[in-house]
Phi, psi and omega in degrees: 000128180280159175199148165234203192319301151336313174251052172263110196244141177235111163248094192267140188256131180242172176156202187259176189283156168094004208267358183071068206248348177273326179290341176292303189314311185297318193283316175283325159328314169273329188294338181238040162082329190282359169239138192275326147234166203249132179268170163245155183273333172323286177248046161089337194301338197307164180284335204256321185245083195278328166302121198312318202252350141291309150343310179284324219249313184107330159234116169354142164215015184233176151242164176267156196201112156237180166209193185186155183247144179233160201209041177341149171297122164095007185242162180297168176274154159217157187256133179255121172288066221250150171223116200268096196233168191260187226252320187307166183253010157295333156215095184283323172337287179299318184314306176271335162311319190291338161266039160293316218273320198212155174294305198228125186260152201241128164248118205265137165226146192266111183348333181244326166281355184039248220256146178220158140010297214260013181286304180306289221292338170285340172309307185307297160335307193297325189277335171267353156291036229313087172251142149264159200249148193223136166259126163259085178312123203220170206034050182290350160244019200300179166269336161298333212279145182225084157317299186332291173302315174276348171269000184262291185313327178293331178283319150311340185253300183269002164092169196312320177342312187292119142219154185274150186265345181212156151226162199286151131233156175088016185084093199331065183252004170175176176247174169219139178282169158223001156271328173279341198219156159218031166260151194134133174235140158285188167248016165250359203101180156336129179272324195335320173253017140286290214309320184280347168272320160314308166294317156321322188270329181284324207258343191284354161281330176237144183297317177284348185262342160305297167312304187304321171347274182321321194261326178238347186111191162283337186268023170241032149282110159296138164345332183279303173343305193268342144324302148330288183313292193294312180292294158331328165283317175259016146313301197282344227047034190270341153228140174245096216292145173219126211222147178253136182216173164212082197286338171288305179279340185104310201303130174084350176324291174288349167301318191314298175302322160288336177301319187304319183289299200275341194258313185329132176285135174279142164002281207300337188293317219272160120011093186276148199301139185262103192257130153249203181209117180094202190239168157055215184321302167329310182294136221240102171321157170198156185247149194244125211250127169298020190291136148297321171313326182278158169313150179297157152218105162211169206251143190233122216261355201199132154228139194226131176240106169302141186256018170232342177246009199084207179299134132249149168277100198272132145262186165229135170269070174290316167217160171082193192208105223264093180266117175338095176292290163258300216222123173212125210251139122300127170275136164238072219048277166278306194274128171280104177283093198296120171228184215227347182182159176217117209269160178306150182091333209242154199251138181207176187232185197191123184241143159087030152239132191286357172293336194290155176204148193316157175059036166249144191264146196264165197162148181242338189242148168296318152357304179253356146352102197092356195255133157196170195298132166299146189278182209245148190262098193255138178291178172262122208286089174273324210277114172245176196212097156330110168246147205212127222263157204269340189252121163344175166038356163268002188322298208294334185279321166341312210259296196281006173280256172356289182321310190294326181284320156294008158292277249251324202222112160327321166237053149264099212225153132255120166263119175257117168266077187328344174259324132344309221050039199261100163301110160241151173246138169237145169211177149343310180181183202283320150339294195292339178254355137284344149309254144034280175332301200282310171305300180310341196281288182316348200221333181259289170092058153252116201255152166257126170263168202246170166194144202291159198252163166273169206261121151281056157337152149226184188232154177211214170211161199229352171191174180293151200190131184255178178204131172216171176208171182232096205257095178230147179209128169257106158250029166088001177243206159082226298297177168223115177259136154177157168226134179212139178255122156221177178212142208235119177194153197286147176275166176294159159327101183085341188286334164111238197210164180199122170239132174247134138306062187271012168294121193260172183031034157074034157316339176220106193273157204276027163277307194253034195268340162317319201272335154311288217317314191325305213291327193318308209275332156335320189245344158304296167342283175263043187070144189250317169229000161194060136058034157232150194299170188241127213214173190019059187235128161266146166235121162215142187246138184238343197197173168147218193188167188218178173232120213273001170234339187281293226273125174214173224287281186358285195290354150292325181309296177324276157342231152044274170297326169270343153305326225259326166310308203296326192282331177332289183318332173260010194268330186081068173297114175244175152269143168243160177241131173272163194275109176257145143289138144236132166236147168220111204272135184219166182264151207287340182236058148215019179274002196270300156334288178321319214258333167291337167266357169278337182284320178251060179211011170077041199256107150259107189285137157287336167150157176225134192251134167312131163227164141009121157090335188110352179295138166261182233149087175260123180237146188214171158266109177226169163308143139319311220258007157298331225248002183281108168112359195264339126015276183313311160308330191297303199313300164316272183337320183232057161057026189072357174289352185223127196262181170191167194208158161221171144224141195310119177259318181152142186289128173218138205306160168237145190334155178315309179309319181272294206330304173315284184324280171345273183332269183019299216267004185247159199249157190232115172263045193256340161245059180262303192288000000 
């Protein structure tokens, strides 16, 4: 069935886990004909969650991609785009990829447990992406559930704005609109002073559609106005639409879904996507126009590699128009659908070209050449794991295996570390990387064996400090001459090395002045007092001498590196260790356990949230390099019951006591040399 931009709603559904969003996607799928029955995450059927190791767990780790046509009685169709993605926060990767993708996130919450952790956090990611955002209460007919506490808590947490567009009634056995009507009883009462608080909150955005307000009322607004008026609003975030469901029952489905028709922002309506052209400082915001007509612009937010079609390339359709080559697809969960074009706005794959990679933008003209999306703020993958192939002869399926899984998920990384000879894989958390694991075994029939990765210490100078060397060699040919003068002093924290030149009168002649830098970066690399790179440090050589037949680059390197060593020593050279956010869910009588054993790991906890079930939700600060082995402790500590996720926060020096132990154990080979 053809359709065009306009009637393209792309919505991904989020939250925190257990909020039921996979069970909503199954429900909205069948309510608009594209599912003939609707699955359970119960007995494995859902459309989305189809991976042998969702199936087993019982929850999502991907995210998903469906779509479905909706039709109101008297209204035109529209097609929906939905991506079902998942709620723990160990995999947030696929979860933030999908708002690359869509207007609008659906943030799914459950009636009794109402606002959780992973609710806030995702309100957030959607709100600085300027998506708009919808809350969806769900299980409103559960025998626990108090809609009523969770939209006043939704409104407490995300502020007046959040107002509903329906409410439960009849004990959530159905909904009532209160925005298009403002006749009508809830299970809160009368809807009339919702309706009236939505209209208020709609027309106080724009002035002119306010004055008419004011003078005639709602009924002397057209129907387009207060549309307009309404898309505006959730542009800005000056409203967060809050819609009631029962996803298990049906109840509120199909409303939802006319909300979606009449309310939802279309392609052209939304917020346009922040595409710049070129890099860094240089680059230039540019707009990418919904015309079918202009050169492509698309963005590709999802990569999957299938072991019967190959790679595929999930996109988004910002501009132009994407015509079949071999293989061009709609997704259905698993399943792949063969289509003839994918119009602006509308989401598709591309199969078997092996060049595609997460973020790439797609393009038919040079024109567009250099255009890429801003990028999505993804944590940084701390939790690390050595891997080593558990069978002879698999290193090379192995290593290419890896590759492939960090292809599919933005916060899965591999590293090979050379001086080591070390494979390490980082992810999100110990979950995540057992996932990872497991997938690889099942999908590759590839075994790993694992071992704690080395902790990435870096090095720094704690003050200003000058240095020189002198570099002389006679080898009976020959020689080798360079002298170098520098002074040395620390940068903020993350700024990285900054080398100046200040040689005056051609004292270090500029042919070799590369060749300091060399030996400079050289000790950056490997460390200066405990074999970890060196980091937020400026160097500038100001002086040194030369010889016009001995100095050649070899005797500036040298020079160079050991002035730089020599101001080290006198700089107050610390180690740094990094620093994680940590969070951890736990049942509430084990928090005394949680937070004490977080208290002898160097831990400053920051504050604990009431969660879902009787769970606490503890966030801290800690060492990295404490947390080796705390998986296994969590597991103890709470009956096997408590989970935990980090993210990279920041380097900070380490105790007197580890520096020492460090320094102790290394041998540096520059005294060596």
């Amino acid at each position: 069935m053809s359709y065009s931009t306009q009637q393209i709603r792309n919505v991904a559904l989020a939250g925190h886990p257990g909020a039921g969003k996979t069970t909503l996607f199954e429900a909205l799928l069948h309510a608009g004909g594209a599912l003939q029955t609707a699955g359970t995450v119960e007995r494995g059927t859902t459309v989305s969650d189809f991976d042998p190791i969702e199936k087993t767990r019982g929850h999502s780790i991907d995210a998903a991609i469906a779509s479905t046509d909706h039709a109101p009685v008297g209204k035109e169709l529209v097609h929906v785009n939905l991506i079902d993605t998942p709620g723990y926060p160990d995999f947030r990767g696929p979860s933030l990829s999908a708002l690359a993708a869509v207007e609008t996130v659906a943030i799914v919450v459950d009636a009794d447990a109402g606002v959780e952790y992973g609710t806030r956090r995702m309100m957030d990611y959607a709100k600085a992406r300027k998506l708009c955002r919808v809350v969806v209460v769900n299980k409103i007919d559960h025998a626990d559930a108090d809609p009523a506490r969770v939209l006043a808590q939704v409104r407490d947490t995300f502020g007046p704005e959040a107002l509903p567009l329906n409410l439960p009634a009849d004990r959530g056995r159905r909904v009532v609109d209160c925005f298009g009507s403002s006749d009508g009883e809830s299970d809160f009462g009368p809807v009339a002073d919702w309706h009236q608080k939505i209209i208020d909150q709609v027309v106080e955005i724009n002035e002119t559609v306010m004055d008419r307000y004011l003078d005639a009322g709602e009924g002397g607004l057209s129907g387009q106005e207060l549309h307009e008026a309404f898309e505006q609003c959730l542009r800005e975030g000056h409203l967060v639409p809050v819609c009631f469901v029962s996803a298990r029952s049906g109840v509120g489905i199909r409303e939802l879904l006319d909300i979606a028709e009449r309310l939802f922002p279309n392609p052209t309506e939304a917020n346009p996507p922040p595409f710049a052209k070129g890099s860094g400082d240089a680059a230039t915001p540019i707009e990418a126009k919904p015309d079918p007509k202009a050169h492509v612009i698309a963005d590709v937010f999802k990569v999957i590699n299938d072991p019967f079609v190959g790679k595929l390339g999930v996109f988004r359709v910002y501009q132009g128009t994407v015509k079949r080559d071999s293989h061009l697809f709609k997704l259905r969960g698993r399943e792949h659908v063969e289509i003839e074009q994918a119009i602006p706005g509308d989401i598709a794959a591309v199969a078997k070209v092996e060049e595609l990679h997460f973020d790439a933008v797609l393009h038919d003209s040079h024109d567009e050449d250099q255009i890429h999306l801003a990028p999505l703020d993804f944590p940084k993958p701390m939790f690390g794991l050595a891997v080593e192939a558990a069978h002879k002869g698999q290193e090379q399926k192995l290593a290419n295996a890896l590759h492939k899984l960090a292809e599919e998920d933005p916060a899965f990384a591999v590293e090979h570390q050379g001086e080591l000879n070390e494979t390490v894989v980082r992810g999100l958390s110990d979950l995540h990387l057992r996932v990872m694991l497991e997938r690889l075994k099942e999908r590759y029939g590839v075994e790993a064996r694992t071992r704690p990765p080395r902790i990435a210490y870096r090095e720094t100078v704690g003050g200003r400090a000058e240095g020189h060397h002198r570099h002389k060699k006679q080898t009976g040919g020959a020689g080798q001459f360079g002298e170098v003068f520098l002074r040395i002093e620390p940068l903020q924290r993350g700024a990285g090395f900054e080398f100046v030149d200040e040689v005056k009168g051609g004292t270090i002649p500029g042919q070799f002045i590369p060749a300091v830098e060399k030996g400079v970066r050289q000790v950056l690399a490997s460390g200066a007092i405990a074999g970890y790179p060196l980091q937020d440090v400026r160097v500038v050589v100001y002086d040194g001498k030369s010889h016009p037949v001995d100095s050649k680059e070899v005797a500036f390197v040298s020079a160079g590196k050991k002035a730089f060593l020599d101001a080290i020593g006198k700089a107050h050279a610390q180690v740094l260790e990094p620093i994680v956010d940590l969070e951890v869910n736990a049942p509430e009588q084990f928090m005394g356990d949680v937070s004490g054993g977080l208290a002898s790991k160097r831990a400053r906890i920051n504050g604990t949230d009431s969660a879902r079930d009787g769970e606490i939700v503890v966030r801290a600060q800690v060492p990295l390099s404490e947390l080796e082995g705390y998986a296994a402790e969590l597991k103890s500590a709470t009956a096997g019951r408590g989970r935990y996720s980090m993210d990279f926060s920041h380097y900070e020096p380490v105790p007197a006591q580890v520096q020492a132990k460090l320094t102790d154990a290394y041998k540096p080979r520059h005294e060596e040399d």
